[in-house]
C-alpha atoms as an extended CHARMM CRD file, in Angstrom:
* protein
*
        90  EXT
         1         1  UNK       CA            -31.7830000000       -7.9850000000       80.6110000000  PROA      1               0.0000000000
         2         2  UNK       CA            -31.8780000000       -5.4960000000       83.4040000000  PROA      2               0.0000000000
         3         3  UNK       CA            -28.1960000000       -4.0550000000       84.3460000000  PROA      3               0.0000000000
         4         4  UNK       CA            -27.1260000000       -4.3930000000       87.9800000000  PROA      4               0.0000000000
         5         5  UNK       CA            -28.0350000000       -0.2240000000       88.7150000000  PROA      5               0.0000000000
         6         6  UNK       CA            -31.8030000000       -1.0650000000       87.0340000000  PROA      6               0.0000000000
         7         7  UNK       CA            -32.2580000000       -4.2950000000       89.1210000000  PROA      7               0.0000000000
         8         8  UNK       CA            -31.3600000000       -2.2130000000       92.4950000000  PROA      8               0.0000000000
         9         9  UNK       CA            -33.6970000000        0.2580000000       91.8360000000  PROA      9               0.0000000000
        10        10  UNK       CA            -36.4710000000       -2.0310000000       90.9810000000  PROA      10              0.0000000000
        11        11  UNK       CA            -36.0680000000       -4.1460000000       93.9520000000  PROA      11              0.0000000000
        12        12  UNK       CA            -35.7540000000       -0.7400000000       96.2820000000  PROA      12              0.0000000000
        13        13  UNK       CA            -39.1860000000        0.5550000000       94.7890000000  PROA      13              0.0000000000
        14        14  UNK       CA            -41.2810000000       -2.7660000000       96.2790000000  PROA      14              0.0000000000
        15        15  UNK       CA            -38.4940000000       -3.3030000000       99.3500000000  PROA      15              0.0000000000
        16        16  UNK       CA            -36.4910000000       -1.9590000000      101.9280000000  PROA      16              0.0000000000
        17        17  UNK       CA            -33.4230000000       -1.1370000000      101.7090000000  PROA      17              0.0000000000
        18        18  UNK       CA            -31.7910000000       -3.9470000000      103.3450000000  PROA      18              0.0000000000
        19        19  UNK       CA            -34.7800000000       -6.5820000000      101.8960000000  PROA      19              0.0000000000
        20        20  UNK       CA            -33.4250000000       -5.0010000000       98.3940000000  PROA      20              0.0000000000
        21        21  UNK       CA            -29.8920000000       -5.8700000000       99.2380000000  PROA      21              0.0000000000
        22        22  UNK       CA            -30.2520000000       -9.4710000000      100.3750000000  PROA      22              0.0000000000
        23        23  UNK       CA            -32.1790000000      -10.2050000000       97.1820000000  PROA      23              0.0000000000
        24        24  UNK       CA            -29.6230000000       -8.4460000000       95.0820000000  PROA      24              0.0000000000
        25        25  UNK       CA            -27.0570000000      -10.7510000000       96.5960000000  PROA      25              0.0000000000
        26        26  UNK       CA            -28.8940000000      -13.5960000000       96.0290000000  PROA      26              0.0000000000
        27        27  UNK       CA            -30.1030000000      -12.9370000000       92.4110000000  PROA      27              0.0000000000
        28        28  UNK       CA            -26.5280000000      -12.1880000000       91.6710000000  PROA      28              0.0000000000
        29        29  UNK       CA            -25.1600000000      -15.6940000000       93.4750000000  PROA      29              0.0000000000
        30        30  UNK       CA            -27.9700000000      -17.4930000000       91.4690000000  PROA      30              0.0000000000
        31        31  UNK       CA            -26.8370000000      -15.4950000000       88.0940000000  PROA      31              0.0000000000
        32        32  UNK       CA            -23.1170000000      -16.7030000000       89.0820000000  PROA      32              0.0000000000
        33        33  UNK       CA            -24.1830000000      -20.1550000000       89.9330000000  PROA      33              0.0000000000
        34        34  UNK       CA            -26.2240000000      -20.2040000000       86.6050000000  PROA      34              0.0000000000
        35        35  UNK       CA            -23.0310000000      -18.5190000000       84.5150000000  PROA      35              0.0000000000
        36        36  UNK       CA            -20.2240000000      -21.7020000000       86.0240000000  PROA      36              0.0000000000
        37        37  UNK       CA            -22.9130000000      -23.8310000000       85.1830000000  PROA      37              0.0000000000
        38        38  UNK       CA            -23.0720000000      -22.9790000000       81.4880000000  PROA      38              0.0000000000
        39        39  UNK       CA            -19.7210000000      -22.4170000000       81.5010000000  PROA      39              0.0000000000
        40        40  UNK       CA            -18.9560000000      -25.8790000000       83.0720000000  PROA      40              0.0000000000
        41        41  UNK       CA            -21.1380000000      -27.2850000000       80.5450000000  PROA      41              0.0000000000
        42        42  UNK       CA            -19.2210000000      -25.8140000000       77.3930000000  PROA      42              0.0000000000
        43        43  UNK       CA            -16.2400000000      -27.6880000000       79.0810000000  PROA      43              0.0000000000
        44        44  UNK       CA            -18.1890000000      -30.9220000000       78.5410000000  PROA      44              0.0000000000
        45        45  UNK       CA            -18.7890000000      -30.2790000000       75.0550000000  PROA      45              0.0000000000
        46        46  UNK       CA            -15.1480000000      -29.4950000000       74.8260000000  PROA      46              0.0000000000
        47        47  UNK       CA            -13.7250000000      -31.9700000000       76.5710000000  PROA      47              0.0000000000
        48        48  UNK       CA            -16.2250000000      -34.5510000000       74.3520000000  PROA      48              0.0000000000
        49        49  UNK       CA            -15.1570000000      -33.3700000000       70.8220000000  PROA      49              0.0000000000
        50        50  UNK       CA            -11.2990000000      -33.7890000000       72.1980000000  PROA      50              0.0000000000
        51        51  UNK       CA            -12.0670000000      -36.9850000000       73.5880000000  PROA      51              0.0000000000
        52        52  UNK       CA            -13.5490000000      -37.8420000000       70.3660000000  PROA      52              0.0000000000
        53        53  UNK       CA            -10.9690000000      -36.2790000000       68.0620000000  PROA      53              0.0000000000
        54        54  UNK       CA             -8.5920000000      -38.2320000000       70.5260000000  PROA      54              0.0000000000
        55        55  UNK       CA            -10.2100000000      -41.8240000000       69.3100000000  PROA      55              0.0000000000
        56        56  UNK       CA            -10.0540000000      -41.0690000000       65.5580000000  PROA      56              0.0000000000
        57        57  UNK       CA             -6.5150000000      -40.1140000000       65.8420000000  PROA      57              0.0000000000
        58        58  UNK       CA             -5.8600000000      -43.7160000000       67.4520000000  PROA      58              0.0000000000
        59        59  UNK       CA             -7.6210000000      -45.4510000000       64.5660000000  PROA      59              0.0000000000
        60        60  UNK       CA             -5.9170000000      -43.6580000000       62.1570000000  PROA      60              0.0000000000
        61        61  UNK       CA             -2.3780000000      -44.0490000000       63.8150000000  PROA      61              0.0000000000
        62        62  UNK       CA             -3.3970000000      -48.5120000000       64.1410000000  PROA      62              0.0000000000
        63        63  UNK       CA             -3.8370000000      -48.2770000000       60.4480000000  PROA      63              0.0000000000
        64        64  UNK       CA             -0.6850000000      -46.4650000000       59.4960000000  PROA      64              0.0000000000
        65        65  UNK       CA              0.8940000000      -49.3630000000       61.6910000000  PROA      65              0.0000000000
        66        66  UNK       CA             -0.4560000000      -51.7930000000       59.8170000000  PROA      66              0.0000000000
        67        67  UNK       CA              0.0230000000      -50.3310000000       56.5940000000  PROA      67              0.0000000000
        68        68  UNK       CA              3.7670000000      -49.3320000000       57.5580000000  PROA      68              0.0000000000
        69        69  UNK       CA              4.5560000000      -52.7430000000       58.5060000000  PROA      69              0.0000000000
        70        70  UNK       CA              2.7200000000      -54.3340000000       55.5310000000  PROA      70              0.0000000000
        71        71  UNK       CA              4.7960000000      -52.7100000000       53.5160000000  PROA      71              0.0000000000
        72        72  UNK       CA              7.7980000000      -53.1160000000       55.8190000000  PROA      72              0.0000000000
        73        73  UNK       CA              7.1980000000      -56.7090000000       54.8670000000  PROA      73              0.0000000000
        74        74  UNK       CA              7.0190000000      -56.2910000000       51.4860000000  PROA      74              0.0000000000
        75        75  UNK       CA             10.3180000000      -54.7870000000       51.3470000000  PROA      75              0.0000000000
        76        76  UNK       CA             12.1690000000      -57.3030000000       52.7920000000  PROA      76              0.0000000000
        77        77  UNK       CA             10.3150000000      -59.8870000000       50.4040000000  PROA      77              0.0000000000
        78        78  UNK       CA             11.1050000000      -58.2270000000       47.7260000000  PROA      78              0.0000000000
        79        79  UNK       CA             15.4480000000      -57.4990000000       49.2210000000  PROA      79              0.0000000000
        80        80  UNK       CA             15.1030000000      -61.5460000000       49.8250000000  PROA      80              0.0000000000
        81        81  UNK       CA             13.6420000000      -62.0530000000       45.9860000000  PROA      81              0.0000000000
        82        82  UNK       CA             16.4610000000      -59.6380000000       44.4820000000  PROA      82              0.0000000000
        83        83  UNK       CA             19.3550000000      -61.1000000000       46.6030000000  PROA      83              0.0000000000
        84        84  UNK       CA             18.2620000000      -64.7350000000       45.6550000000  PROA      84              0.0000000000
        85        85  UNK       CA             18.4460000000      -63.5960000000       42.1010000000  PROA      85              0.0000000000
        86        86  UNK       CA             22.1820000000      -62.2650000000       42.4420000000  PROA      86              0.0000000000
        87        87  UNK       CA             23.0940000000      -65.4770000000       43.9680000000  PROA      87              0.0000000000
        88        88  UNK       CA             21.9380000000      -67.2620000000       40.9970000000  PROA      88              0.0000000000
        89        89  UNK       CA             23.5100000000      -65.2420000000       38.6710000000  PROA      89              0.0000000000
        90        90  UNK       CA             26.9600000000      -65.1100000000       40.7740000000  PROA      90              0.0000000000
């Protein structure tokens, strides 16, 4: 890739020097407009893998819930069992 001096010089040799100028300045807007655009679509990818990273964390935190209160239940099933058993015995 030509560096900014090399690009100058190239477009002075076929140009004037104002013709060189304004096509610097738009070769270099285009190059910037080009470089956000690349950039903005690396954000997208970004933002997609988070977004995605996001949803498997949810599914995984529903199934802990379940799982926790499953066994929430069978806790107190098993506290009702042993406390029906000490009745019986009292």
């Amino acid at each position: 890739m030509l560096g900014i001096s090399e690009l100058r010089n190239k477009l002075t040799q076929v140009f004037s020097e104002n013709q060189a100028e304004v096509l610097f300045e738009l070769v270099a807007l285009i190059y910037e407009q080009v470089m956000k655009a690349m950039d903005l679509s690396e954000v997208k990818a970004v933002i997609k893998e988070l977004a995605e990273a996001q949803r498997r964390t949810e599914e995984r935190l529903i199934s802990f819930e379940r799982a926790t209160d499953e066994n929430f239940n069978k806790v107190w099933t098993a506290i009702g069992e042993l406390t029906n058993k000490v009745n019986q015995l009292a």
